[in-house]
N, C-alpha and C positions, 0 to 999 in steps of 0.2 A: 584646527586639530587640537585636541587636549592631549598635553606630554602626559608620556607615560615615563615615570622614573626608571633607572637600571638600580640594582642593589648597593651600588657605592651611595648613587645619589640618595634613595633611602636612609643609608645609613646615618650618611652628614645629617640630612633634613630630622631626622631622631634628634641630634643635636642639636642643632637649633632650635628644635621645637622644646626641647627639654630645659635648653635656656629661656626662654619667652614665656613658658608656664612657671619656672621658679621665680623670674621677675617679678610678672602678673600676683604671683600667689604673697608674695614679701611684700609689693605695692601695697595692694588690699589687704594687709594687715597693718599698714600707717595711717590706712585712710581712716580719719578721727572728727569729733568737732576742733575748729583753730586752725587746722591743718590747711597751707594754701596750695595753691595748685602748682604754681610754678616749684616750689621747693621738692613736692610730690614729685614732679618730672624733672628734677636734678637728682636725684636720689634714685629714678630711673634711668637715667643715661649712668651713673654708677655704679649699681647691681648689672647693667649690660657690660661694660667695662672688665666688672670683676669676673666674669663670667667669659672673658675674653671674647668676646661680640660685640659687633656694633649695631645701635639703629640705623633700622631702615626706613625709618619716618625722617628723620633730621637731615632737610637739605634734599627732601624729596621733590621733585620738579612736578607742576602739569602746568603747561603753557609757560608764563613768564612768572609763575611765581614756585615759588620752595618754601617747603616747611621749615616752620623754625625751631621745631621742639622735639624732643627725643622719643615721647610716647604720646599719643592721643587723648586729652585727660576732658571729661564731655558731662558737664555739670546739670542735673534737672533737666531742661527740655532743649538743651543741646543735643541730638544725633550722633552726630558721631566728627573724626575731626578737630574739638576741642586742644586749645592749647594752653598751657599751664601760664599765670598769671599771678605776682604777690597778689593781685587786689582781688582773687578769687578766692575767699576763706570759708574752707567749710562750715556750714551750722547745722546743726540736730536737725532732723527731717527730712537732711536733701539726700538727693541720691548720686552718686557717680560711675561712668563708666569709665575704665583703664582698660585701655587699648593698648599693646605691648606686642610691637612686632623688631624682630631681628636677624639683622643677618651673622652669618657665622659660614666660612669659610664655602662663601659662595650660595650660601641656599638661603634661604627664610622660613621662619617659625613666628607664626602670626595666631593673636589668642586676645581676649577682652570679655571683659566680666563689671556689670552695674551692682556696686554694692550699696548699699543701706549705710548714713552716716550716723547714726543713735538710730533710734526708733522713728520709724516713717507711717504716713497714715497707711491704714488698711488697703485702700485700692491703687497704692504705689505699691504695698508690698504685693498683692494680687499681681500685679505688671510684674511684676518682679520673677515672681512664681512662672509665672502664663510664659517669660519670654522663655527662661532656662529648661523647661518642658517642653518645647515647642523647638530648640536647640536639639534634646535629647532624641525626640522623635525624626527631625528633619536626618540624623546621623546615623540610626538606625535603616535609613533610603540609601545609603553611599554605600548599594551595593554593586559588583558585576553583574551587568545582564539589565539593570536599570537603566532608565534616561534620567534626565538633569531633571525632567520636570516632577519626577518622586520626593526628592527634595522638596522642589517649591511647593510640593502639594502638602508634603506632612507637615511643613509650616502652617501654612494657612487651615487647614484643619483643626491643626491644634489652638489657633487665637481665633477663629471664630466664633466661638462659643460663648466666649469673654467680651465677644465687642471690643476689643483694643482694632488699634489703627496700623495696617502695615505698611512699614515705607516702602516706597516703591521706586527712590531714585537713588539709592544707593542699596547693592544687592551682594551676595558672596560670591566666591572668585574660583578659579585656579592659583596653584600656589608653587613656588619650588625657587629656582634660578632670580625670578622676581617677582613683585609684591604682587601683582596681578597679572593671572594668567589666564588661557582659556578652562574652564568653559566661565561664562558668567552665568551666577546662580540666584534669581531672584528669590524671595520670599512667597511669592503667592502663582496660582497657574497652573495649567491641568499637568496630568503625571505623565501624558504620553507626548510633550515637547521637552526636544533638547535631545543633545546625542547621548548614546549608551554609554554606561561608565565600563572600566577594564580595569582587571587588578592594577597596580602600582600606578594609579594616577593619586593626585593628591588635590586634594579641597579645601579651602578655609569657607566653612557652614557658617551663617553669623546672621542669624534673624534680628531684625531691629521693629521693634515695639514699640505704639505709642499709646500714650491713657487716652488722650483724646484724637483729632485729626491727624488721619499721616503724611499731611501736607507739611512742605519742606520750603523757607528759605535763607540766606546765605547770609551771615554778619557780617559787619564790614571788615572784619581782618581777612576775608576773602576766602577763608578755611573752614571756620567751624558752621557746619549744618543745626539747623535753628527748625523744631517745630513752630509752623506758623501761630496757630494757637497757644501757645507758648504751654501746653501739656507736655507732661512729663513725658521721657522716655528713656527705656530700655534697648543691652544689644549686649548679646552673649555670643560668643565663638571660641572654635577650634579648629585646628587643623588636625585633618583626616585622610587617612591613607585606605582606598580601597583595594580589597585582599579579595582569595577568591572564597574568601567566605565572609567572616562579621568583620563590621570596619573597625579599624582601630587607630583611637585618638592618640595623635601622637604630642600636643602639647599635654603633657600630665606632670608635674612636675614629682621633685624627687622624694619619697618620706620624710616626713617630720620637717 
């Protein structure tokens, strides 16, 4: 069953998601050349902090391992997972995703955005384009009276066209209470699988994109996902509250 929120739990998850987009958005305005990664996600678990939330990546369990880092920080053709690192220092050209999920008084606000570190070539920044488009469209599916597979379809519609690579072992979620909830939302798939959505359920959408294969495997820290091909990739998300009309993102973070 996909939870459907009551208006309290709404309310919180606004919160939260209101914190995990201002993080997100203050991250990605550090991210520089020189810049390393583990310092990146110290300066994230601190903006959580100030913002009176904590992560809900740090100390996340699957099987016998936990994560050790506060935000997901996913360099070049890391996927997604990434953890921050001194010896990971940014240089002109790469590209970064900041993954920025948190909890706040029980719920979760979960959001991530691949930026451009100086100027990148043309067909990273195309990936770039193609993923956050491809975000936009899959968001405008999270509606009532849809299935899950509207979603997966407006993804894959939209990066076909481009030839990018869509992963396929790591997919979008249900979101609220904890980091992953039902329904699980792939990136690619026809429109008519997968249960009907209902107002007040909540989604984290998150296409992930790759320039070249979207074959996937594991580095040895046992967490960060690795394009096999070692091609670049992309991954944009939002969490999304479906209404019984247009959906609305709820990680946006505050003006200015």
């Amino acid at each position: 069953m996909i939870p459907v929120k009551s208006a309290r739990e709404i309310a919180v998850m606004r919160d939260a998601c209101r914190i995990a987009a201002n993080v997100l958005e203050r991250l990605c305005r550090i991210v520089a050349p020189g810049v390393n990664t583990y310092d990146l996600d110290q300066e994230g678990r601190r903006l959580i902090e100030s913002y009176g939330g904590n992560s809900a990546c740090y100390d996340y369990r699957s099987g016998n391992k936990r994560f050790p880092a506060f935000t997901c920080l996913s360099v070049n053709e890391e996927i997604v997972h990434g953890i921050g690192d001194l010896r990971r220092i940014l240089r002109e050209g790469d590209i970064i995703t900041v993954d920025v999920c948190v909890l706040y008084e029980g719920y979760i606000g979960d959001n991530a955005r691949t930026v451009a570190v100086g100027a990148v070539d043309e067909s990273v920044q195309r990936l770039l384009d193609a993923t956050r488009g491809a975000l936009g469209k899959a968001i405008d599916q999270a509606r009532a009276g849809n299935r899950v597979g509207y979603i997966s379809n407006a993804v894959e519609k939209a990066v076909a066209p481009h030839g990018f690579g869509i992963v396929r072992d790591f997919v979008g979620h249900g979101v609220g209470r904890t980091m992953h909830e039902e329904p699980q939302i792939p990136n690619f798939g026809p429109r008519k699988r997968g249960d009907r959505l209902r107002p007040n359920m909540t989604l984290a959408i998150e296409p992930m994109i790759t320039l070249g294969s979207p074959r996937v495997e594991m580095a040895a820290d046992g967490w960060t996902a690795l394009t096999r091909d070692r091609s670049p990739s992309a991954h944009f998300e939002h969490t999304v509250l479906v209404t019984p009309g247009d959906p609305e993102i709820l990680t946006v973070a505050d003006p200015g």
